[in-house]
Short mmCIF file of the C-alpha atoms (twelve columns), coordinates in Angstrom:
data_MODEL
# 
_entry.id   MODEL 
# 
loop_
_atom_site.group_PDB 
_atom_site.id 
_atom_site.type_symbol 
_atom_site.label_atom_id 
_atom_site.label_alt_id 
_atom_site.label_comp_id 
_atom_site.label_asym_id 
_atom_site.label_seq_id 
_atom_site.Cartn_x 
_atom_site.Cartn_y 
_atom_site.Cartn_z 
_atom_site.pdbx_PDB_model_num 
ATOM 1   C CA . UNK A 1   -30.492 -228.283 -53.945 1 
ATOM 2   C CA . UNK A 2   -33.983 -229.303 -53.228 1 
ATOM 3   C CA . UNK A 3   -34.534 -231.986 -56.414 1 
ATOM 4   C CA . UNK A 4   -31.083 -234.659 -57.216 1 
ATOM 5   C CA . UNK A 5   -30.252 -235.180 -61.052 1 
ATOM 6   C CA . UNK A 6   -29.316 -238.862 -61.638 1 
ATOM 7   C CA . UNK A 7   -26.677 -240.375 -64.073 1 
ATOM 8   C CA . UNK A 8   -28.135 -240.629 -67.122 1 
ATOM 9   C CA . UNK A 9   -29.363 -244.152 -68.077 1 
ATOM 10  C CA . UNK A 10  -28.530 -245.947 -71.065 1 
ATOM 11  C CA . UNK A 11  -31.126 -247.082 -74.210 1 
ATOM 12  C CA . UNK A 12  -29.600 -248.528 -76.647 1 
ATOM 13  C CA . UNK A 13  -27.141 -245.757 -78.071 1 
ATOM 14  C CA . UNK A 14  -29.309 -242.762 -76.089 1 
ATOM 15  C CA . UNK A 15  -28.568 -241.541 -72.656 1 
ATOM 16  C CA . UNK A 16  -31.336 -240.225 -71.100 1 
ATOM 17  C CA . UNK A 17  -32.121 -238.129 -68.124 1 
ATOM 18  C CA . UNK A 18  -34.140 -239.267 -65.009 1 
ATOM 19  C CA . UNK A 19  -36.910 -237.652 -63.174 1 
ATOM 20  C CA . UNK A 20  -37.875 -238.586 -59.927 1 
ATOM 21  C CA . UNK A 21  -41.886 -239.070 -59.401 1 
ATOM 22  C CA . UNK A 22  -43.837 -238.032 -56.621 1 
ATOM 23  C CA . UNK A 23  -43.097 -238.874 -53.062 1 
ATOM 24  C CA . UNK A 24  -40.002 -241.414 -54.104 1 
ATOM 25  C CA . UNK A 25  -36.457 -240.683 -52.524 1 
ATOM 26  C CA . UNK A 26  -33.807 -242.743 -54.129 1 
ATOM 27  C CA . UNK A 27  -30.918 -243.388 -51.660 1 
ATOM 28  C CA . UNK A 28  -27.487 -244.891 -51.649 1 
ATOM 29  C CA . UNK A 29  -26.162 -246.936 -48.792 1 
ATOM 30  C CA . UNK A 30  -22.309 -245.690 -47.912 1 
ATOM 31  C CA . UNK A 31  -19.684 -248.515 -49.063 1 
ATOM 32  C CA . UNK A 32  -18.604 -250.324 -45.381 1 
ATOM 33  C CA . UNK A 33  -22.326 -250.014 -43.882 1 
ATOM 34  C CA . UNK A 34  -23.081 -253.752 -44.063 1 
ATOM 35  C CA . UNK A 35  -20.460 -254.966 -41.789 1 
ATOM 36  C CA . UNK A 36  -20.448 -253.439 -38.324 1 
ATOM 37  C CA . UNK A 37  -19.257 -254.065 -35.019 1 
ATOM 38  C CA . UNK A 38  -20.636 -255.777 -31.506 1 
ATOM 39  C CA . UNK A 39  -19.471 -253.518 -28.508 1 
ATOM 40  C CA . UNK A 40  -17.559 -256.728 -27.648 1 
ATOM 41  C CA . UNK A 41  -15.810 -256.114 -30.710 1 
ATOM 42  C CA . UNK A 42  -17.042 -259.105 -32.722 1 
ATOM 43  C CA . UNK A 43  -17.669 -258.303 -36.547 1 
ATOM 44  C CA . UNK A 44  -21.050 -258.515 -38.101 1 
ATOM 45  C CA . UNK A 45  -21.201 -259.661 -41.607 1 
ATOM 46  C CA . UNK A 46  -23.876 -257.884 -44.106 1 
ATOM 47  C CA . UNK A 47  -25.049 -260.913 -44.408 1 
ATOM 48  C CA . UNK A 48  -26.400 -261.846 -40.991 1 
ATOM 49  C CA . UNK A 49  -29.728 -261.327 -40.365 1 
ATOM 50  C CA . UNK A 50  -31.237 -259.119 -37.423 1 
ATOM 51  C CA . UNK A 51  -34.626 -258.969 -37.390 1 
ATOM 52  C CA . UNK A 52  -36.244 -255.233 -37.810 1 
ATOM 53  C CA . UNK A 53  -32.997 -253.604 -37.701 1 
ATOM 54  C CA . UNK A 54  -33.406 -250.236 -39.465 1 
ATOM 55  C CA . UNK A 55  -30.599 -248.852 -41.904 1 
ATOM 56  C CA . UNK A 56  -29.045 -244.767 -42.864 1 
ATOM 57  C CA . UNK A 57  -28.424 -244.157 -46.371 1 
ATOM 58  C CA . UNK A 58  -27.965 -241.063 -47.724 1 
ATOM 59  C CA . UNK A 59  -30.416 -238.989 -50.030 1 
ATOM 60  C CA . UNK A 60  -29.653 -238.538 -53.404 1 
ATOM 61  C CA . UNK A 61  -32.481 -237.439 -55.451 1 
ATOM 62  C CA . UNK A 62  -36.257 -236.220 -54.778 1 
ATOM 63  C CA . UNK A 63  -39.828 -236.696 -56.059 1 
ATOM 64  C CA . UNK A 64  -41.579 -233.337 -56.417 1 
ATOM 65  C CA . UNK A 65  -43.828 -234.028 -53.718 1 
ATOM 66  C CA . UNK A 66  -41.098 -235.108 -50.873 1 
ATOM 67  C CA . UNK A 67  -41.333 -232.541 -48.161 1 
ATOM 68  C CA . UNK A 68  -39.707 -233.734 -44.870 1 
ATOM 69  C CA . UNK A 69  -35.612 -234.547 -46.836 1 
ATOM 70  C CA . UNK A 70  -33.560 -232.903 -48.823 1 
ATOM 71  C CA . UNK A 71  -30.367 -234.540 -51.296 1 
ATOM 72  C CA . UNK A 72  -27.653 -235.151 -48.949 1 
ATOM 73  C CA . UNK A 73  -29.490 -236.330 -45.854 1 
ATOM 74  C CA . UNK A 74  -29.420 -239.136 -44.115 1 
ATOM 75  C CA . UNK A 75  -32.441 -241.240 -43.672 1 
ATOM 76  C CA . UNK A 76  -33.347 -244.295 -41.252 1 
ATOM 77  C CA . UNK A 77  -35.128 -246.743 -42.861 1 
ATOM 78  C CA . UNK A 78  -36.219 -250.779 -42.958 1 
ATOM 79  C CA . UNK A 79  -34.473 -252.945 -45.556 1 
ATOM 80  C CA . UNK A 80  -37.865 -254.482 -46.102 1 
ATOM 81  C CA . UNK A 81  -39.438 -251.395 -47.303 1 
ATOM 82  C CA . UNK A 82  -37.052 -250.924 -50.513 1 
ATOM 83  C CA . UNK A 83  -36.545 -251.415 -53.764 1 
ATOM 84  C CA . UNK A 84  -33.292 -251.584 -55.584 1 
ATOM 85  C CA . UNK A 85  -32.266 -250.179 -58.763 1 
ATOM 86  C CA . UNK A 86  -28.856 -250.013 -60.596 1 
ATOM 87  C CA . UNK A 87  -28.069 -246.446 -62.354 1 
ATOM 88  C CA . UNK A 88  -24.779 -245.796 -64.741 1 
ATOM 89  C CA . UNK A 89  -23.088 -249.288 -63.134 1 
ATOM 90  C CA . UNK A 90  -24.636 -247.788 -59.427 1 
ATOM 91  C CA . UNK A 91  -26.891 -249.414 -57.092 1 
ATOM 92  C CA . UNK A 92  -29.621 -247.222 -55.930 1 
ATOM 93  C CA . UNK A 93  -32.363 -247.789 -53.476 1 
ATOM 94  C CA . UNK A 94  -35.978 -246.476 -54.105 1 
ATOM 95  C CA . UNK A 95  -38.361 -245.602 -51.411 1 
ATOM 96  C CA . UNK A 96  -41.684 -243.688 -50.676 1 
ATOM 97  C CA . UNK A 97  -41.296 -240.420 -48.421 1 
ATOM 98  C CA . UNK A 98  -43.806 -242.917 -45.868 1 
ATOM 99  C CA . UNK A 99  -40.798 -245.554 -45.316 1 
ATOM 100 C CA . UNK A 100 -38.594 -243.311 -43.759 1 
ATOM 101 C CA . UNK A 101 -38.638 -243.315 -40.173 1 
ATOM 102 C CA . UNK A 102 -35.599 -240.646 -39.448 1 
ATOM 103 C CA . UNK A 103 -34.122 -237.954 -41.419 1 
ATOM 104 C CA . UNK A 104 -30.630 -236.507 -40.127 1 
ATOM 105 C CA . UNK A 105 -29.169 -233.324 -41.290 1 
ATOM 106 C CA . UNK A 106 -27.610 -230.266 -39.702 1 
ATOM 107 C CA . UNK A 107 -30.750 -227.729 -40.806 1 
ATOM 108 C CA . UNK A 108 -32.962 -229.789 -38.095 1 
ATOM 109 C CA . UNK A 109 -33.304 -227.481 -35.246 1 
ATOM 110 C CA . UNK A 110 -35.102 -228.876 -32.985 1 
ATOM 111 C CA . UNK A 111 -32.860 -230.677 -30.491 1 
ATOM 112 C CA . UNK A 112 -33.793 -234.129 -29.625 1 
ATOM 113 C CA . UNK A 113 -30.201 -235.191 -27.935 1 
ATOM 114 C CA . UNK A 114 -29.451 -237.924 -30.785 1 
ATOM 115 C CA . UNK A 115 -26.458 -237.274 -32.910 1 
ATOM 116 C CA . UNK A 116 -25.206 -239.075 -35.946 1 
# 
């Protein structure tokens, strides 16, 4: 599936559909990816800052003009770069096709010897 459909978003009694626009990829980030772990085992809070620390969220609708994902990837990306967006009670985050440093999905070929 090469373009996402969204929830429908509510005006005043209407629901209407969403398209996506040009080179914007709107992304969720998975439940649990705030927090995370030192590898001395000390827990992270979403709330602590690191500076330039990139994040993965996954794909979940397309502009027309996005060529390097696809819904369902994963991308890498800075938290700076975003913009967030709530959708049927969901938070979304938009970004351009430029922001995203990484994409990870199985239909990449070539090998680079990083695995998610």
């Amino acid at each position: 599936m090469r373009h996402g459909t969204l929830p429908l978003v509510p005006l005043d009694d209407e629901k209407l559909p969403i398209k996506m626009l040009n080179d914007r990829v709107l992304v969720r980030i998975p439940k649990g990816e705030g927090e995370r772990r030192s590898t001395g085992g000390i827990l992270i809070p979403a709330t602590a800052q690191i500076s330039k620390r990139l994040v993965w969220a996954e794909v979940v609708a397309l502009g027309q003009n996005v060529r390097t994902a696809e819904v369902g990837d994963r991308v890498l990306f800075s938290p700076e770069d975003r913009y967030e967006v709530e959708v049927g009670g969901t938070d979304y985050i938009m970004l351009r096709e430029r922001d995203i440093h990484a994409v990870a999905a199985s239909r990449i070929e070539q090998h680079t010897g990083l695995y998610l």
